[in-house]
C-alpha positions as CSV (number, residue, x, y, z in Angstrom):
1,X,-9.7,-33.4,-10.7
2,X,-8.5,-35.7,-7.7
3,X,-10.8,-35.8,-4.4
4,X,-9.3,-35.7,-1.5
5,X,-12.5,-35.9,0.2
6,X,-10.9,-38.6,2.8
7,X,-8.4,-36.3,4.1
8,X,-11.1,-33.8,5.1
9,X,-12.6,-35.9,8.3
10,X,-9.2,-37.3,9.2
11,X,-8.5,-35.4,12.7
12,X,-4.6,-34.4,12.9
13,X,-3.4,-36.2,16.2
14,X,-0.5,-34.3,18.0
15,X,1.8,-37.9,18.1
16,X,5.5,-37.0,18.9
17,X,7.4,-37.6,15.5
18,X,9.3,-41.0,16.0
19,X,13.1,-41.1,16.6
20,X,15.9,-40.0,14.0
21,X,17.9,-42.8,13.3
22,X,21.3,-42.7,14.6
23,X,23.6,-41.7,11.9
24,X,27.4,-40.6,12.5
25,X,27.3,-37.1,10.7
26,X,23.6,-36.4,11.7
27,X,24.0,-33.0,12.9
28,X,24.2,-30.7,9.7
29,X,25.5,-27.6,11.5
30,X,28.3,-29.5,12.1
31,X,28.9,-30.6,8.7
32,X,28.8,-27.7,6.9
33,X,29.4,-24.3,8.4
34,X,26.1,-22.1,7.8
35,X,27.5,-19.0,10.6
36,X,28.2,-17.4,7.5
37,X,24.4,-17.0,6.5
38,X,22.2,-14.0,7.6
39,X,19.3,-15.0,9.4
40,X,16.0,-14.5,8.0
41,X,13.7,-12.5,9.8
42,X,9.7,-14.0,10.4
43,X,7.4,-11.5,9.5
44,X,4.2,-13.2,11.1
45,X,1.4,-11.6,11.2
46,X,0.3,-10.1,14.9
47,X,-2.6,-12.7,14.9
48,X,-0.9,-15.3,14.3
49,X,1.4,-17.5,16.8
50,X,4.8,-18.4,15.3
51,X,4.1,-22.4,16.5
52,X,0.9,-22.5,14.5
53,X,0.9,-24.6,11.2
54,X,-0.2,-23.2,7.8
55,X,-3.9,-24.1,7.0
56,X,-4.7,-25.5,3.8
57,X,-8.2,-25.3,2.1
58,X,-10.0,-26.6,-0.1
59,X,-10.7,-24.0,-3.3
60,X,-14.6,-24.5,-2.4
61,X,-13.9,-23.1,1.1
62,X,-11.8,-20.4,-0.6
63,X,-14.3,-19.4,-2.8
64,X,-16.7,-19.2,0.2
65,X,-14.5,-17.4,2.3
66,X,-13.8,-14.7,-0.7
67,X,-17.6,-14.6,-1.3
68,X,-18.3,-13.6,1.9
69,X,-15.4,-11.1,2.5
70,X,-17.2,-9.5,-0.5
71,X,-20.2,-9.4,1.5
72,X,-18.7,-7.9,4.2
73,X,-17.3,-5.7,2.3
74,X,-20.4,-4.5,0.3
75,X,-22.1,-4.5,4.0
76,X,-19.3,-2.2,5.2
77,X,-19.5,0.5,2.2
78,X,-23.5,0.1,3.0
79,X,-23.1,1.3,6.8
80,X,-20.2,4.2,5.9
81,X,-22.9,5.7,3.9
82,X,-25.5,5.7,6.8
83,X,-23.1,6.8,8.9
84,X,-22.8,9.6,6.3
85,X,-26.5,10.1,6.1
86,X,-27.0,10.3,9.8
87,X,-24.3,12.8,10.0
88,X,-26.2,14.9,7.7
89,X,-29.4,14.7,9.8
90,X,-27.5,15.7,12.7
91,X,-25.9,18.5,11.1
92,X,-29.4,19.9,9.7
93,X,-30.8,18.7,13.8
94,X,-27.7,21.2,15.1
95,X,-28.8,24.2,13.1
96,X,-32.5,23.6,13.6
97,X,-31.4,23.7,17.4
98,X,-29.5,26.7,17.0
99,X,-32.3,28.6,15.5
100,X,-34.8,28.1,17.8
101,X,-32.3,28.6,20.5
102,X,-31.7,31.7,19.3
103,X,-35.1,32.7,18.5
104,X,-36.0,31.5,22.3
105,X,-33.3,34.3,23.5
106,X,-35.1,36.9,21.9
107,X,-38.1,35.9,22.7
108,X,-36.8,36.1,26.5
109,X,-35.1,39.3,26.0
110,X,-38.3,40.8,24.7
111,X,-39.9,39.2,28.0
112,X,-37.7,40.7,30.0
113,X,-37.6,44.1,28.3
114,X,-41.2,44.3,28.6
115,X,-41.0,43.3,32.4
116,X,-38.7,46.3,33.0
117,X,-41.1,48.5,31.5
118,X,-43.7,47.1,33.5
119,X,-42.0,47.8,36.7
120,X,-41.1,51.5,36.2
């Protein structure tokens, strides 16, 4: 396996490209006719600016990178299900709440059915 450690510290400089040299039939377009030739769509993705460069990695970042998309992943699933769970205890909270709220209503309609024989 080759090691292109050296390349890894090396900072890419944004130099302008030097000059092309000055040939006769430089311009292709002109050389051959290419009007003929649909043009291909770029399908970037949204994130992703169409003047950005593709990014190579090393397969020792790439296995890191999938590792921890698998933890992310796993950590994910992990808070779906208590989301789940919580949504169960709110459920079972709801009906406890709807019992004694009823139970308080006849409580009060007993109250008040006692008060109205109180006052006769």
């Amino acid at each position: 396996m080759v090691s292109l450690g050296f390349l890894k510290n090396k900072k890419r400089s944004n130099l302008p490209l030097p000059p092309l040299p000055n040939h006769a039939n430089r311009n292709i377009a002109k050389r051959f006719d290419l009007s003929h030739l649909p043009e291909l769509p770029l399908d970037f993705p949204k994130n992703v600016q169409k003047d950005e460069v593709p990014i190579f990695i090393s397969v020792q970042d790439y296995e890191k990178i999938i590792h921890e998309t698998k933890i992310i992943r796993a950590k994910l699933l992990e808070s779906g299900e208590y989301l789940a769970h919580l949504d169960k205890i709110k459920s079972l909270y709801e009906k406890e709440l709807d019992k004694l709220t009823k139970i308080l209503e006849k409580v009060e309609n007993k109250i008040s059915a006692a008060d109205k024989l109180i006052s006769r």
